[in-house]
C-alpha positions in Angstrom: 0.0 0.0 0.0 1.2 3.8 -1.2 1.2 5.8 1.8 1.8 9.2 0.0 3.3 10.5 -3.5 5.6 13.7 -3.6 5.8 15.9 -6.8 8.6 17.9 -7.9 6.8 20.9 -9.3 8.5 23.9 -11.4 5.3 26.5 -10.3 4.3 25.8 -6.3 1.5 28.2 -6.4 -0.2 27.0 -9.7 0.0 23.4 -8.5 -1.3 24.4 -5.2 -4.0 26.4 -6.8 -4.8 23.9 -9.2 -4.8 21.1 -7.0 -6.6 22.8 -4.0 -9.8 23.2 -6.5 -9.1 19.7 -8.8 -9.2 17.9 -5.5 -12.3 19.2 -3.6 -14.7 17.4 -4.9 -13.0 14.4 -3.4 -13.0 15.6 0.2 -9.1 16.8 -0.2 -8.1 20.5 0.8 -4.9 21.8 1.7 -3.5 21.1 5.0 0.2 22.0 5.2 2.7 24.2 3.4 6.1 24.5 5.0 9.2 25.2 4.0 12.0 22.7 4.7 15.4 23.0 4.1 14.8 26.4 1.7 12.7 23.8 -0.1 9.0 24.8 0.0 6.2 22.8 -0.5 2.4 22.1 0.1 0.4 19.0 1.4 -3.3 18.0 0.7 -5.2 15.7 3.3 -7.8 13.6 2.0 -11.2 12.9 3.1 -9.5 9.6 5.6 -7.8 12.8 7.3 -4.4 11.5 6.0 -1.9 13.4 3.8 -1.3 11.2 0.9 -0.4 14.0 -1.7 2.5 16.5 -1.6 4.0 19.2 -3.8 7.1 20.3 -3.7 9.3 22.8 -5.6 12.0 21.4 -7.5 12.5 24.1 -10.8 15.6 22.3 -12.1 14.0 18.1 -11.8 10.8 18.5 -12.0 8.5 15.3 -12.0 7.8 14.1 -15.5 4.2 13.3 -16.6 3.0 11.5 -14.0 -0.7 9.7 -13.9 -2.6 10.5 -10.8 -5.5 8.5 -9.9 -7.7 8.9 -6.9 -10.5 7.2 -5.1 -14.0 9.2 -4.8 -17.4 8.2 -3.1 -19.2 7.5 -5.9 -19.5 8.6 -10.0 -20.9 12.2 -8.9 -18.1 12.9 -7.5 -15.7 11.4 -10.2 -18.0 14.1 -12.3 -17.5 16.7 -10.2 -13.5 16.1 -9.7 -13.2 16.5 -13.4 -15.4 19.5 -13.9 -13.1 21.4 -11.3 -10.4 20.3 -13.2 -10.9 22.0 -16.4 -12.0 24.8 -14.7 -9.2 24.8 -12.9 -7.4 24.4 -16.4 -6.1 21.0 -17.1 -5.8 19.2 -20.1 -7.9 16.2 -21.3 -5.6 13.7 -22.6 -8.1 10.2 -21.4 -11.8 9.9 -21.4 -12.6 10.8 -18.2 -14.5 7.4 -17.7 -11.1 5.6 -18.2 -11.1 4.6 -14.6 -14.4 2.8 -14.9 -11.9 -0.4 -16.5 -10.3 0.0 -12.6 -13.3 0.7 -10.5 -16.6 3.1 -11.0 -14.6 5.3 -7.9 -11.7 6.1 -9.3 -10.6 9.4 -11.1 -7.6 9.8 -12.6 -5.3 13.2 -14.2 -2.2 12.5 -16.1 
């Protein structure tokens, strides 16, 4: 079992901002931001109340592309995840139902 994923990110505050409105829908909001080391970076605590996703900067290695994929409560909120999402200005590169092959709960950015 993953306990947690870490990103190296180039732009804290879009990820942060982008994230922080992606991930609502899912029960996740933002719960730390700290700077360690002269390295900053930004945590998001999910609806069990556990931090399972972190950003960090890293503008000289930052993370390639990366597939995300996250569990929600039921297909409204697998809806909902990806409506904030292009609002919140990402990309479509998969169907957004590609995660009904995993489970009907899952939603997923890449």
């Amino acid at each position: 079992m993953i306990d947690h994923v870490t990103v190296r990110v180039r732009d804290l505050a879009r990820s942060k901002a982008f994230y922080s409105a992606a991930l609502a829908p899912l029960g996740y909001r933002l719960g730390h931001e700290a700077t360690y080391d002269g390295v900053a970076m930004t945590g998001f605590v999910g609806p069990d109340k556990r931090f399972d996703t972190w950003f960090v900067v890293d503008a000289a290695h930052p993370s390639g592309p990366t597939h995300f994929c996250w569990r929600a409560a039921d297909r409204a909120s697998v809806a909902a995840f990806h409506a904030a999402a292009l609002a919140a200005a990402a990309r479509i590169t998969a169907h957004p139902d590609c995660g009904r092959t995993i489970t009907s709960t899952t939603t997923a950015l890449s």
